[in-house]
C-alpha positions as CSV (number, residue, x, y, z in Angstrom):
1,X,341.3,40.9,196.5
2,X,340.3,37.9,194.7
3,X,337.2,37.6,192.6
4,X,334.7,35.9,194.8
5,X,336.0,38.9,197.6
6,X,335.5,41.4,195.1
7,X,331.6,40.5,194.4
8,X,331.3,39.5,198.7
9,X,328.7,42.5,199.7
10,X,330.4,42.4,203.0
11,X,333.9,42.9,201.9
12,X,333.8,46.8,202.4
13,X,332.4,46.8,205.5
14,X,334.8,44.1,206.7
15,X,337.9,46.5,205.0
16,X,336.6,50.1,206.7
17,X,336.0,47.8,210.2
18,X,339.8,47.3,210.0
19,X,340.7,51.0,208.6
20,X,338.7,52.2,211.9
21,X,340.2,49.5,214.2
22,X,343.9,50.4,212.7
23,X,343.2,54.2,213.4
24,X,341.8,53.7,216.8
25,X,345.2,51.6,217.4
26,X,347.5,54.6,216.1
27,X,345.4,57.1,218.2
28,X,345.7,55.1,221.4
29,X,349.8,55.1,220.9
30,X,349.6,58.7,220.0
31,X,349.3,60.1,223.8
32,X,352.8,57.5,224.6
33,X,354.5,58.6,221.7
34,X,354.4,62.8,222.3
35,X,356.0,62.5,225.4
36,X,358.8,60.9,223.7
37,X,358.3,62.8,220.1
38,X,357.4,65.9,220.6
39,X,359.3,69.5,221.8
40,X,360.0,69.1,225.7
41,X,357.5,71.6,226.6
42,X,354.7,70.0,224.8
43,X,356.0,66.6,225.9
44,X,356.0,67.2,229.6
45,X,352.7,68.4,229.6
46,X,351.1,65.3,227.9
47,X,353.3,63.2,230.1
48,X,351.0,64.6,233.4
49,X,347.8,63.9,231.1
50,X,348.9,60.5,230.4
51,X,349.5,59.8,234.1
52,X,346.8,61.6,235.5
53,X,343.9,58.9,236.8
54,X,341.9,60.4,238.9
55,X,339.2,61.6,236.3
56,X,338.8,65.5,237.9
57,X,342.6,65.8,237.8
58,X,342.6,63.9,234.1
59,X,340.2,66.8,232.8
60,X,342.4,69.3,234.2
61,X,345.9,68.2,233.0
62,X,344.1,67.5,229.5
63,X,343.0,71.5,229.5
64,X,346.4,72.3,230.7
65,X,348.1,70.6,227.9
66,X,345.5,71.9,225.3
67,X,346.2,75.2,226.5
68,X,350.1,74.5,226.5
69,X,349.5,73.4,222.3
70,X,348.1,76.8,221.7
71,X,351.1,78.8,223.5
72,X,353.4,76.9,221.5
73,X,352.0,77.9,218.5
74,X,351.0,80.7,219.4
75,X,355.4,81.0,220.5
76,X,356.0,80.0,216.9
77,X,353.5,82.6,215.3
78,X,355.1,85.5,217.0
79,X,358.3,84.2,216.1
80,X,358.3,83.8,212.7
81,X,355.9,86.6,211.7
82,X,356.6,90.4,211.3
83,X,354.6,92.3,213.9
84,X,351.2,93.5,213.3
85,X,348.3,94.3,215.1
86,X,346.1,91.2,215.9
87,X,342.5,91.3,215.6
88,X,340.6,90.9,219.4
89,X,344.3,91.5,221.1
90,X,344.0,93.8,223.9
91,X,347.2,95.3,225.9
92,X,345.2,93.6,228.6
93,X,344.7,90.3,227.2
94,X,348.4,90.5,226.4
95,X,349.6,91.3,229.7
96,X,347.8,88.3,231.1
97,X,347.2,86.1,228.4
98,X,344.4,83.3,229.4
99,X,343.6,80.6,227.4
100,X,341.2,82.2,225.4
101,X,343.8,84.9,224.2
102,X,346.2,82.0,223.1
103,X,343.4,80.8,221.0
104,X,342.6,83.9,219.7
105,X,346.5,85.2,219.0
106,X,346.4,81.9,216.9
107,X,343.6,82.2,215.2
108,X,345.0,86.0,214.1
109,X,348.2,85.1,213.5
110,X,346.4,82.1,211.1
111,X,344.9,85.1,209.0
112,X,347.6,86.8,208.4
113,X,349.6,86.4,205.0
114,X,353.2,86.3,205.9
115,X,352.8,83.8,208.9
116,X,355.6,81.2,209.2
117,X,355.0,77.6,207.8
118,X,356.0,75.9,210.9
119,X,352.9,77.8,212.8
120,X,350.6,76.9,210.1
121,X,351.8,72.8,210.0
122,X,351.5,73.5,214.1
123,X,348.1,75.3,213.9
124,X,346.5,72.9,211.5
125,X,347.0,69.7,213.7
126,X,345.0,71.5,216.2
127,X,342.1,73.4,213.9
128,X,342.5,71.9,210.4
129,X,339.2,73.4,209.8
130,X,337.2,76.4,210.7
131,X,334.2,73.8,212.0
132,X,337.2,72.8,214.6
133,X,337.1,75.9,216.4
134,X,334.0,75.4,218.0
135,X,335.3,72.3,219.8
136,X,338.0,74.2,221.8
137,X,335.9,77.6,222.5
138,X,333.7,75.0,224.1
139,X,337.0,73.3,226.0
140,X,337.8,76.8,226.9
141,X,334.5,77.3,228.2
142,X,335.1,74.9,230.6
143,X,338.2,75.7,231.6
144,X,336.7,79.0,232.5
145,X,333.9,77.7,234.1
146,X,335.8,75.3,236.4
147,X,338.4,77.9,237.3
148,X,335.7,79.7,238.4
149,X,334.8,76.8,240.5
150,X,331.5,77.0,239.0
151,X,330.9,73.8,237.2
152,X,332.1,70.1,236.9
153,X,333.0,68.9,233.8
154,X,331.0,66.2,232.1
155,X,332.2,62.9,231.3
156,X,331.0,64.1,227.2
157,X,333.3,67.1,228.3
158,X,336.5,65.0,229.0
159,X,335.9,62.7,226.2
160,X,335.8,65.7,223.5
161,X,339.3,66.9,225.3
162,X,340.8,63.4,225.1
163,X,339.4,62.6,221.3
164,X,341.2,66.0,220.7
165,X,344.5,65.6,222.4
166,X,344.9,62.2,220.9
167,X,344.2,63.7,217.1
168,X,347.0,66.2,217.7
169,X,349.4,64.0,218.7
170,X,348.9,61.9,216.9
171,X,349.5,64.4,214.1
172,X,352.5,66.1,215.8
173,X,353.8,63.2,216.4
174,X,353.8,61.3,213.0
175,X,354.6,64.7,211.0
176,X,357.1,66.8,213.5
177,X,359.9,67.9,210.9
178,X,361.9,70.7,213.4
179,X,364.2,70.1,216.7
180,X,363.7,72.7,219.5
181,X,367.4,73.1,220.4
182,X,369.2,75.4,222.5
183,X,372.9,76.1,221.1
184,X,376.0,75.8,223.4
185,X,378.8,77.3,220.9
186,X,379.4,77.8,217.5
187,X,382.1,78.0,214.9
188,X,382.6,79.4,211.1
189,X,384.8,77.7,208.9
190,X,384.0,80.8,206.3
191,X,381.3,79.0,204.5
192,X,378.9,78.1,207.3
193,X,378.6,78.1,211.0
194,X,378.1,74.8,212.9
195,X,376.1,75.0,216.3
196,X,376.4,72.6,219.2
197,X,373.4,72.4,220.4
198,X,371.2,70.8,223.1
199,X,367.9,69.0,221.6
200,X,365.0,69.4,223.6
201,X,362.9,66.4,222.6
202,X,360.2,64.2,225.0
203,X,360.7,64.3,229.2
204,X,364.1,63.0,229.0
205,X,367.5,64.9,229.3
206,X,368.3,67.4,226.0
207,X,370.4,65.3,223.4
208,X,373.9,66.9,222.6
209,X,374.2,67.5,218.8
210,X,374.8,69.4,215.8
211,X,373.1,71.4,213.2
212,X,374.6,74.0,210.5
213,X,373.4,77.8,209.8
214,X,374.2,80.2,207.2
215,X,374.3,82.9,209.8
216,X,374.6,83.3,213.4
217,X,372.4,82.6,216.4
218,X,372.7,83.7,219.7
219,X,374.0,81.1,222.1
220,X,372.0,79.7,224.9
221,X,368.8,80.9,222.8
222,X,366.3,78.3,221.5
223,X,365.8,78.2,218.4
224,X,363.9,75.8,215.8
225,X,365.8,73.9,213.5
226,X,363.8,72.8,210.9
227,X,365.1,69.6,209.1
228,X,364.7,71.5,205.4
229,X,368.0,74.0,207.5
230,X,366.2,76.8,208.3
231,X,366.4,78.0,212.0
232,X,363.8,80.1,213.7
233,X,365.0,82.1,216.8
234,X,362.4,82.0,219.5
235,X,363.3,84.8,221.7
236,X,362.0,86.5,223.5
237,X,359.0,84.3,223.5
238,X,360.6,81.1,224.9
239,X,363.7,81.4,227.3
240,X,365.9,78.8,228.5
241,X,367.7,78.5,231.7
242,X,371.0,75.8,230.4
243,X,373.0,74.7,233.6
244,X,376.0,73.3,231.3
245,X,377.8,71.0,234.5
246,X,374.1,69.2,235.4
247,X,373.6,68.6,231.1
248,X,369.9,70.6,231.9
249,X,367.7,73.2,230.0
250,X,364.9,74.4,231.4
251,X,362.7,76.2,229.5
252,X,360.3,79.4,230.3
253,X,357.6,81.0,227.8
254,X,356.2,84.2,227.7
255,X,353.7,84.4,230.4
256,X,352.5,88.1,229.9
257,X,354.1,91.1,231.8
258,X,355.5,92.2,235.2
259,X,352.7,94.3,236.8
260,X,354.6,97.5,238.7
261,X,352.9,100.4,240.6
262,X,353.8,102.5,238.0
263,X,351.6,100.9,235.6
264,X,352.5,100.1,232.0
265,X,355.4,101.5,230.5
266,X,357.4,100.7,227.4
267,X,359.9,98.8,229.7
268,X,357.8,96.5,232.0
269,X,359.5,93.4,231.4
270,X,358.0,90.0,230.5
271,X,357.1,87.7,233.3
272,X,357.6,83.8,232.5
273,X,356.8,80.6,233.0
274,X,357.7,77.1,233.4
275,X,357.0,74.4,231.1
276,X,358.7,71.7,233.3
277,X,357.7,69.9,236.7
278,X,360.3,71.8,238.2
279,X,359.8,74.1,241.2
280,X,360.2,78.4,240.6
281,X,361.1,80.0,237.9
282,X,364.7,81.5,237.3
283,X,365.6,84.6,236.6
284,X,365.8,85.7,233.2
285,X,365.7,88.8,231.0
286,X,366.6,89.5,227.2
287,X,366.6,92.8,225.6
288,X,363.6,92.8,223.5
289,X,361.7,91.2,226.8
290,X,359.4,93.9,227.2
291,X,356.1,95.9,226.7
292,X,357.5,98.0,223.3
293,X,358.2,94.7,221.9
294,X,354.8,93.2,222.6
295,X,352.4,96.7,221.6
296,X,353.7,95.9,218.3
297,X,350.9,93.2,217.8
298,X,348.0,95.4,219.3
């Protein structure tokens, strides 16, 4: 800045104008970008906010995706921590998780000591401070209410939930460092194991290619392949459903448990669902996919 700039009174206000117009900028791509950037189930949820117009249906995609953020997290929590009861989780809550309960299992997991690093970059994009907690107990408020058909969102309302989409992706997007992939086959050349795998990244069709492991995964299991080499297994709290001659992953998440007549035992299985526009849900199981596995956090 040049002398006669320097000693311009104006100057700094001019400069922070441009900071604020440059960040506005950014956060208006943000939205565009996570449907391209982000892990497909996040993405394809933020592509239906970014198309919805109508401004009821806008306010309900944009709590739909919000509550999507905090499953995935919530996914990456319960996969990369060893299980231990979590504060304000029920059995019940578990078996029918809400919104609220995704919140909360975050918020938990976020106290604990030995919680992964990926759920904690994840979890901070979304409540980087305690004072942003109040923000989404209020979102969640209204998604409560207007399930309940018992009020309409206010303009304020879907403002707050756009302001706070666009912060996380914007975040997510400019800082993802880990590929959700599911692998198709691996080999060991004695040293290491190299996976093919299937990269499931934005709305588009998974991208073939290949990551190396120090020990071996379980194929046709996501895992997250984090760009340092670490992978995280995510079962069995995200599934995936490959069909190898259409070049297509689908993938289900934990969507609390299979109720039975014969009420809760220690082998009522998980129930799922999906995180793409697709219609039902396929059949799918996995060994740890059931009530013994999940009383391990209550």
């Amino acid at each position: 800045m040049s002398p006669d700039r320097a000693s311009d009174p104006t100057a700094g206000e001019e400069l922070l104008d441009r900071c604020a117009a440059t960040v506005a900028d950014r956060l208006g791509e943000s939205l565009e970008l996570a449907t391209h950037r982000l892990p497909t189930p996040l993405a394809h949820r933020f592509a239906r906010y970014v198309r919805a117009t109508d401004p009821d249906k806008k306010i309900r995609e944009g709590l739909h995706t919000l509550e999507s953020i905090l499953r995935f997290a919530a996914i990456l929590g319960l996969s990369s921590t060893l299980p231990a009861p979590l504060r304000g989780i029920t059995p019940d809550r578990l078996a029918a998780p809400s919104m609220g309960t995704w919140f909360d299992i975050c918020t938990a997991l976020a106290n604990l000591p030995d919680t992964g690093s990926v759920f904690r970059r994840v979890h901070s994009w979304i409540t980087p401070e305690r004072a942003d907690h109040q923000p989404i107990q209020s979102l969640i408020s209204v998604r409560n209410a207007l399930a309940h058909g018992r009020d309409t969102p206010t303009p304020d309302q879907a403002d707050q939930l756009d302001k706070l989409l666009r912060r996380f992706a914007h975040r997510a997007a400019s800082s993802w460092c880990a590929d959700l992939a599911v692998p198709t086959s691996m080999t060991y050349d004695g040293a290491q194991y190299t996976l093919e795998v299937l990269t499931l990244q934005g709305v588009g069709k998974p991208t073939p290619n290949t990551v190396t492991a120090h020990a071996p995964v379980i194929t046709g299991e996501p895992i997250l392949a984090a760009r340092d080499g670490i992978l995280l297994p995510l079962t069995p709290w995200l599934m995936a459903h490959t069909d190898s001659a259409a070049g297509t992953v689908r993938c289900l998440q934990f969507d609390g448990l299979q109720r039975a007549k014969d009420g809760l035992t220690p082998e009522t299985p998980f129930r799922y669902a999906r995180t793409d526009e697709g219609r039902g849900v396929p059949a799918i199981g996995h060994a740890q996919a059931h009530w013994l596995t999940l009383s391990r956090w209550t």
